[in-house]
C-alpha positions as CSV (number, residue, x, y, z in Angstrom):
1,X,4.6,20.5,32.9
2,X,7.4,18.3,30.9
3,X,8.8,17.5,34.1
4,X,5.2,17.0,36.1
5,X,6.3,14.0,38.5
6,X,2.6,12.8,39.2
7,X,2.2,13.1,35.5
8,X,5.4,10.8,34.8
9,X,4.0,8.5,37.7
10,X,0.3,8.5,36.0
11,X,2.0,7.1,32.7
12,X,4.0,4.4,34.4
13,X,0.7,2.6,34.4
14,X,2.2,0.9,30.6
15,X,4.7,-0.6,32.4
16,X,2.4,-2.8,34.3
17,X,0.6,-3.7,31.5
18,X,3.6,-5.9,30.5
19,X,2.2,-8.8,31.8
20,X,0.3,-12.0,30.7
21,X,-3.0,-10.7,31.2
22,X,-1.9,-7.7,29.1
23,X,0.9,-6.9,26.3
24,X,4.7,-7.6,25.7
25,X,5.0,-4.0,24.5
26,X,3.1,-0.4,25.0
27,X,3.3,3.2,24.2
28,X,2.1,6.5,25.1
29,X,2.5,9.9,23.9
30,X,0.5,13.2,25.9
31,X,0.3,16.6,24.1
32,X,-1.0,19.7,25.5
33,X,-1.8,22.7,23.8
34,X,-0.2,21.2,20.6
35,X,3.0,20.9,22.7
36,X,4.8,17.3,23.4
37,X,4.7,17.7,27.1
38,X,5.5,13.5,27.7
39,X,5.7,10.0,26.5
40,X,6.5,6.4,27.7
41,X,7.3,3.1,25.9
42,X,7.7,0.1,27.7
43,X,8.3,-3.6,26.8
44,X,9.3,-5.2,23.5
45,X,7.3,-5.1,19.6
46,X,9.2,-7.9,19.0
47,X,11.2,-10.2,20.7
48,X,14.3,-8.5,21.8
49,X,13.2,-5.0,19.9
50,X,12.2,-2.5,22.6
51,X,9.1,-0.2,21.9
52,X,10.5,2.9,21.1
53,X,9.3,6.3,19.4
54,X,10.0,4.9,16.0
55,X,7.8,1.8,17.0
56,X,4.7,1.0,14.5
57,X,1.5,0.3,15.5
58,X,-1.2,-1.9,13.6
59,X,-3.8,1.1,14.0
60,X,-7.2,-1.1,13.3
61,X,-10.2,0.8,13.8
62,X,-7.9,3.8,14.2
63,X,-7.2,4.0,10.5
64,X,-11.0,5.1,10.3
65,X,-10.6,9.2,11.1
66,X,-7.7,9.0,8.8
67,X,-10.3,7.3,6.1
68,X,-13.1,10.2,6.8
69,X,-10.3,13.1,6.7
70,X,-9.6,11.9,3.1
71,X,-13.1,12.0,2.2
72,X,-13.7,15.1,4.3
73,X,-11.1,16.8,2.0
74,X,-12.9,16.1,-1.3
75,X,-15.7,18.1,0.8
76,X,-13.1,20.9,1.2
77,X,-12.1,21.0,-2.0
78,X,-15.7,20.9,-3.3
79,X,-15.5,17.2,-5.4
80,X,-18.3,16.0,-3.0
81,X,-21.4,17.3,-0.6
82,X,-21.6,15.3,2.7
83,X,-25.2,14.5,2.6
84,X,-25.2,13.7,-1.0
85,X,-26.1,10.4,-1.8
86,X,-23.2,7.5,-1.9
87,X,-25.2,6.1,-5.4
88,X,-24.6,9.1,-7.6
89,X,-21.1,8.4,-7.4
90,X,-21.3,4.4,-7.1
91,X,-24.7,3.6,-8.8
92,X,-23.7,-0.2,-8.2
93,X,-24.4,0.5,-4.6
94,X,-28.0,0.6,-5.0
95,X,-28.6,-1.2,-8.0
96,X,-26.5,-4.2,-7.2
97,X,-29.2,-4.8,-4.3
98,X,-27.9,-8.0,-2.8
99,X,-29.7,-11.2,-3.5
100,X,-32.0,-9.5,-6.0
101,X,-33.9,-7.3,-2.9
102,X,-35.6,-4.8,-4.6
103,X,-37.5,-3.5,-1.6
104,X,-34.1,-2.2,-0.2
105,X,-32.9,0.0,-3.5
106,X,-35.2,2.8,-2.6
107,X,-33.6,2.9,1.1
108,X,-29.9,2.4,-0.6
109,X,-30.5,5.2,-3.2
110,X,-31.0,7.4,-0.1
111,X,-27.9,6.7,2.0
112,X,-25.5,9.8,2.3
113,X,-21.8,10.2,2.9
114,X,-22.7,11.9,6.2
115,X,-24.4,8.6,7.3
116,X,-21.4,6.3,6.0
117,X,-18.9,8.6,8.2
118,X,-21.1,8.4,10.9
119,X,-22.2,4.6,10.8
120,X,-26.3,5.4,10.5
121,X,-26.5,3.4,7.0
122,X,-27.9,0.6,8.4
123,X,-25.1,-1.5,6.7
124,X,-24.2,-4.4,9.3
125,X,-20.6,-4.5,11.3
126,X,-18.9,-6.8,9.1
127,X,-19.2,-9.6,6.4
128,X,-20.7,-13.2,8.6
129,X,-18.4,-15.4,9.4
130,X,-17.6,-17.9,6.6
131,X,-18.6,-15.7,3.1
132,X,-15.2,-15.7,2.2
133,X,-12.5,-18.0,2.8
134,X,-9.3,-16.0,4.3
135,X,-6.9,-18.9,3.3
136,X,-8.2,-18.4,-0.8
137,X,-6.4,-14.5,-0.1
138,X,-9.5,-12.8,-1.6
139,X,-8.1,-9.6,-2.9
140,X,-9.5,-5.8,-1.5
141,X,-11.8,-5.4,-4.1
142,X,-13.6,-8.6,-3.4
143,X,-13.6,-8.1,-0.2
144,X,-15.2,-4.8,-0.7
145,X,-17.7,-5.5,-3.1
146,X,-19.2,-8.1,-0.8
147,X,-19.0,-5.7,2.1
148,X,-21.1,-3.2,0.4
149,X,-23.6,-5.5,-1.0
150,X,-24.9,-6.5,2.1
151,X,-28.6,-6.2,3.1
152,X,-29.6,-3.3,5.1
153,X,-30.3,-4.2,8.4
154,X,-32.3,-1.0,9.3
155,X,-33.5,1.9,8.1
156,X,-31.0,4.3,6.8
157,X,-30.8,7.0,9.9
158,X,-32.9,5.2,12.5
159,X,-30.2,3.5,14.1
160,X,-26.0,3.8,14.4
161,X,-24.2,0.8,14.0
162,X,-20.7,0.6,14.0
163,X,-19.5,-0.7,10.4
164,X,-16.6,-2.3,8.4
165,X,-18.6,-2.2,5.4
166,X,-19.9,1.8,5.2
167,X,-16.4,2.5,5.5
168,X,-15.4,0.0,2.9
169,X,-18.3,2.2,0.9
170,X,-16.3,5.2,1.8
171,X,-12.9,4.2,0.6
172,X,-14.4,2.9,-3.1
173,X,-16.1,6.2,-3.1
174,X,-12.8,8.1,-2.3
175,X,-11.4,6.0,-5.3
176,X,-13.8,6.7,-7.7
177,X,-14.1,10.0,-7.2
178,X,-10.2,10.6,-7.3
179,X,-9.0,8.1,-9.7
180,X,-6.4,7.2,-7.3
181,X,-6.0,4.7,-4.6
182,X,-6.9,5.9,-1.4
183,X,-4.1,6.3,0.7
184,X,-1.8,7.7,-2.0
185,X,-4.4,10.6,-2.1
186,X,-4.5,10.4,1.8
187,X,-0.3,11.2,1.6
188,X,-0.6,13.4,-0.4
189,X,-3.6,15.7,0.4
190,X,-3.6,15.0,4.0
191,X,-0.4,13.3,6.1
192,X,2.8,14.9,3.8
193,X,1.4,18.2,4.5
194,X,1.4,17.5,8.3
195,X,4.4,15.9,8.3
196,X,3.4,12.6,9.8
197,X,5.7,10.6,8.1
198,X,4.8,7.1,10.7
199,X,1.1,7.0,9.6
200,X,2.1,4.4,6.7
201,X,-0.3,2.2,4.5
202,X,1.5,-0.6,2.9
203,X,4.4,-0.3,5.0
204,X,7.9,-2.0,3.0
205,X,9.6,-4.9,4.1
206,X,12.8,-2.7,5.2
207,X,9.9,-1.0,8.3
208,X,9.2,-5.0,9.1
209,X,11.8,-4.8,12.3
210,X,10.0,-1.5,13.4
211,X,5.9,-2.9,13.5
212,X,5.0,-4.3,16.5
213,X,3.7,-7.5,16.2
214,X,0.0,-8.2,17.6
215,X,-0.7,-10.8,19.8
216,X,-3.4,-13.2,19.6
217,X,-4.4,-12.3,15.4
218,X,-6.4,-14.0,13.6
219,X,-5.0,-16.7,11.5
220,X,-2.0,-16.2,13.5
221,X,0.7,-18.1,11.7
222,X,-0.8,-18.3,8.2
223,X,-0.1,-16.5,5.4
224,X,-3.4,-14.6,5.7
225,X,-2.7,-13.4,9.3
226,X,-4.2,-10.6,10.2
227,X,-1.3,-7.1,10.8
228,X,1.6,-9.2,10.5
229,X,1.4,-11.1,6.5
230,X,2.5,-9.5,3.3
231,X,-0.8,-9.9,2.2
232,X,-2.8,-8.7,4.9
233,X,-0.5,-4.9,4.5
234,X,-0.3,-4.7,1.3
235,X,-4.6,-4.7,1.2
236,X,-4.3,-1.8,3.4
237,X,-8.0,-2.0,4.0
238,X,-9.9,1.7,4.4
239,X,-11.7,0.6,7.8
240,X,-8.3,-0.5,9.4
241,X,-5.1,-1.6,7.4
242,X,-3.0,1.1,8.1
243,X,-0.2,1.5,10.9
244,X,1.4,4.4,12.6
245,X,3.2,5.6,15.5
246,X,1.8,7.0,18.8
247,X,3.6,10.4,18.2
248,X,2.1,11.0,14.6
249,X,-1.2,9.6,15.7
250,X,-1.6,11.9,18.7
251,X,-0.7,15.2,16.9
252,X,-2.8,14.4,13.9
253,X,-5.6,13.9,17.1
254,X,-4.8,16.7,17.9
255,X,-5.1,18.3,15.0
256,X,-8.4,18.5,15.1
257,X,-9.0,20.7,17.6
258,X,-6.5,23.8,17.7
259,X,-6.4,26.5,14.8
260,X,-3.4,25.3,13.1
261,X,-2.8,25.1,9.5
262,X,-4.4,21.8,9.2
263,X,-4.5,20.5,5.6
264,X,-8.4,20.5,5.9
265,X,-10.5,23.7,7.1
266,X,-11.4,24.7,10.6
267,X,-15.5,23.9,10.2
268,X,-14.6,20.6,8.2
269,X,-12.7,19.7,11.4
270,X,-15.2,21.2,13.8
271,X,-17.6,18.9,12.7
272,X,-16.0,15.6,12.0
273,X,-15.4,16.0,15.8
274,X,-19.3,17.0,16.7
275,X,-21.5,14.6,17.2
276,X,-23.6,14.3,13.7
277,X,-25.6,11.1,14.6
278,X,-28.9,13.3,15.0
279,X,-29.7,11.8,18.5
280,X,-30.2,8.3,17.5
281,X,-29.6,5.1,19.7
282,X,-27.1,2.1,18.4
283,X,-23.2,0.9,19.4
284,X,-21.4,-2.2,18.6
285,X,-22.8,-5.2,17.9
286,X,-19.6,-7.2,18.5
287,X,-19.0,-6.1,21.8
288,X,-22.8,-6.0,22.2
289,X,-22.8,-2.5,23.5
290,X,-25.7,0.2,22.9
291,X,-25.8,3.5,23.6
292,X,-28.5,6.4,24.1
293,X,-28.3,8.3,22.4
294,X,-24.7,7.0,20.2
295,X,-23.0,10.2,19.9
296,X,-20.7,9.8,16.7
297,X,-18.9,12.7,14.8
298,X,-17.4,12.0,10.9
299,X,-14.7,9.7,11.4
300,X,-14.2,10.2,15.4
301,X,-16.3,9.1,18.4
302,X,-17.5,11.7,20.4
303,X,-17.9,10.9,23.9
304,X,-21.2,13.0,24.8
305,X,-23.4,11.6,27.5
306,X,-21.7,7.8,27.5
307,X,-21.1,6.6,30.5
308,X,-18.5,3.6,31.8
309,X,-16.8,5.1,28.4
310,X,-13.0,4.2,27.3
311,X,-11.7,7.3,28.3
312,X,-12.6,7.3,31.8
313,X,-14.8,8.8,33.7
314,X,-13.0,12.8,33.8
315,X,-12.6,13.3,30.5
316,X,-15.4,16.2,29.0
317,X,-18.6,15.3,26.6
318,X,-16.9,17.2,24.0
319,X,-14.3,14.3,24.0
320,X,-13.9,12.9,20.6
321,X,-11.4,9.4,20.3
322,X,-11.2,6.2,18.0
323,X,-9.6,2.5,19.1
324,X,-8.6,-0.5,17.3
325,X,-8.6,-3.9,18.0
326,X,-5.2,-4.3,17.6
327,X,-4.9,-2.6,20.7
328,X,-4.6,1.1,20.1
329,X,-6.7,4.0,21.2
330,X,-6.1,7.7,20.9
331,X,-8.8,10.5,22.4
332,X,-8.6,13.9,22.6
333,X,-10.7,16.7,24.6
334,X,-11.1,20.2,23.4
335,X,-12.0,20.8,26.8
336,X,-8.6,20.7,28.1
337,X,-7.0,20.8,24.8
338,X,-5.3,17.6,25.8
339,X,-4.2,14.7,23.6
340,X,-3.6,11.1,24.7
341,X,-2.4,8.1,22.1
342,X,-2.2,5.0,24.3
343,X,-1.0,1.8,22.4
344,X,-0.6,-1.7,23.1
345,X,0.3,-4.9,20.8
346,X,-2.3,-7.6,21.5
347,X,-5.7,-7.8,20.2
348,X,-8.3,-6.4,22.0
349,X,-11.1,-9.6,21.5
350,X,-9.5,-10.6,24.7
351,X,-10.9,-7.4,26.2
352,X,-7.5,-7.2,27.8
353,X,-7.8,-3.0,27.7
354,X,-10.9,-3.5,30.0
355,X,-10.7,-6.4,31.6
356,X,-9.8,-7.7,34.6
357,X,-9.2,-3.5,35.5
358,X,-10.0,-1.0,32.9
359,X,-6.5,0.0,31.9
360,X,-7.3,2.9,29.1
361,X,-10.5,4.1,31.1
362,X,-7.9,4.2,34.7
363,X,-4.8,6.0,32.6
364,X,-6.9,8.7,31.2
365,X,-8.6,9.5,34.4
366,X,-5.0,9.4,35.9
367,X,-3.3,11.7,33.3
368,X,-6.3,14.8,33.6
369,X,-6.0,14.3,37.4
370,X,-1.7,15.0,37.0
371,X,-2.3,17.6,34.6
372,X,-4.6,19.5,37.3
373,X,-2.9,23.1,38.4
374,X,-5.2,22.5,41.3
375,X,-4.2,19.5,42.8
């Protein structure tokens, strides 16, 4: 199969993504069967720095399953219950009832680590526009402690709705419950022991000529700038500050779904990859998308019953994948026991992944279809 040609033709599709309406550079990596069987990089991270294996991705959103496997494995190693509740560990969370709400402590008090993994809190997206000021450099904590004071804005497992702040929650749980901050437990416990030395938070300045740089950021040019400023990296927010390479990201994908000796256990896996959202209906409020039901796993998205979905059309229900809006996107289907990390380096506000053609959706249909023994 390394040498497939319509599979090496399927994955020439980066190339023309190099374009205006797309991204100056793009990678993709395809395992099978927790082999390497093919990748591609085309264009430039930086000017006049090719994409290449070593190449770093901001990961966004994508930093998300790597936040829930660190909580997963204080499950695994039996510091925490999933459906225990977030305020016996952070009693702030409850208490701390923004604006003085009382009505909502009750409904707080309730909330479970199951629901934060699986955005059913009822905790909103993201902070509204203007609460803090990104040129003051507010530091994580702030950030976070304004994130998880927001008001409820349903029920606590009526609804999903995708959310910053429940995995904001997540990442102070993770810290209190370790002592440690989050992504040096994550090294340790979870990515040394893999070996995926390219999933890096906080990456140093000697890795700067190695990140790819995102188009189109916010506060591009500022010292605040979203993926590219010191200060934005060395935050390494727990709902999408972290970067990594489209290798490492696809086999720790895959990991998930082959019985290897993955740092956490085969039924912690099995279900963070499961749909645990209890047939409710919800989606995105930022790209004003609802689904139903929302199928949602721990961590991953699980494809399910969506349809005009991300990974195309041939891709099984059983389909689990995350994206960022820094451009990457990595799914994987137990089904076929096929992994796909597909990266590019511009942001995707300007829908450019769907828009005017739906580039990830067309790519992922085109790589099943090559890797067909019928065809």
């Amino acid at each position: 199969m390394r040498g497939s040609t319509r599979l090496d033709n399927a994955m020439r599709a980066i190339d023309s993504w190099i374009e205006p309406e797309g991204v100056t550079g793009a990678a993709i990596v395809v395992r099978h069967r927790g082999e390497l069987i093919a990748e591609r990089y085309a264009g430039n991270g930086q000017p006049d720095l090719p994409v290449t294996e070593r190449t770093l991705f901001a990961l966004a959103s994508v930093t998300k399953p790597v936040t829930a496997s660190a909580v997963m494995a204080l499950v695994d190693d039996g510091l925490l219950a999933i459906d225990e509740p977030v305020a016996r560990f952070l009693p702030e969370f409850a208490t701390d009832a923004p604006d003085g709400d009382s009505r909502w402590e009750a409904s707080r008090r309730s909330i479970t680590v199951r629901q934060a993994l699986c955005h059913t809190t009822g905790l909103p997206e993201d902070l509204p526009q203007g609460t803090l000021r990104a040129r003051d450099l507010p530091s994580l904590d702030t950030i976070t402690d304004h994130l998880i004071r927001l008001p409820l804005a349903f029920e606590p497992g009526t609804e999903l709705r995708y959310s910053n702040a429940g995995y904001a929650l997540l990442g102070r749980l993770a810290q209190r419950i370790t002592g440690r901050d989050i992504w040096d437990y994550s090294r340790s416990r979870i990515l040394e022991p893999m070996g995926l030395s390219d999933i890096v938070a906080r990456p140093p300045a000697s890795d700067d000529d190695r990140i790819a740089h995102v188009a189109e950021a916010g506060g591009a040019g500022t010292e605040h700038e979203s993926y590219q400023s010191r200060y934005w990296r060395e935050m390494a927010i727990a709902w999408g500050g972290i970067f990594g390479s489209a290798r490492d990201i696809a086999l720790f994908a895959e990991s998930f779904m082959l019985p290897t000796n993955a740092p956490l256990s085969r039924p912690t896996r099995a279900m963070m990859i499961t749909d645990q959202a209890a047939g409710v209906s919800g989606g995105l409020t930022s790209l004003n998308l609802t689904w139903h039901p929302a199928h949602w796993g721990l961590g991953w998205e699980v494809k399910g019953s969506k349809r005009r979905h991300w990974t195309g059309e041939l891709t099984s229900p059983a389909t689990y994948c995350h994206w960022g809006a820094a451009g990457t996107f990595v799914w994987a289907d137990p089904t076929q026991e096929l992994t796909v990390a597909m990266f590019g380096n511009r942001s995707t506000y300007n829908l450019w992944p769907f828009t005017p053609i739906a580039r990830w959706a067309r790519l992922s249909n085109a790589i099943i279809a090559a890797m067909d023994p019928g065809s």
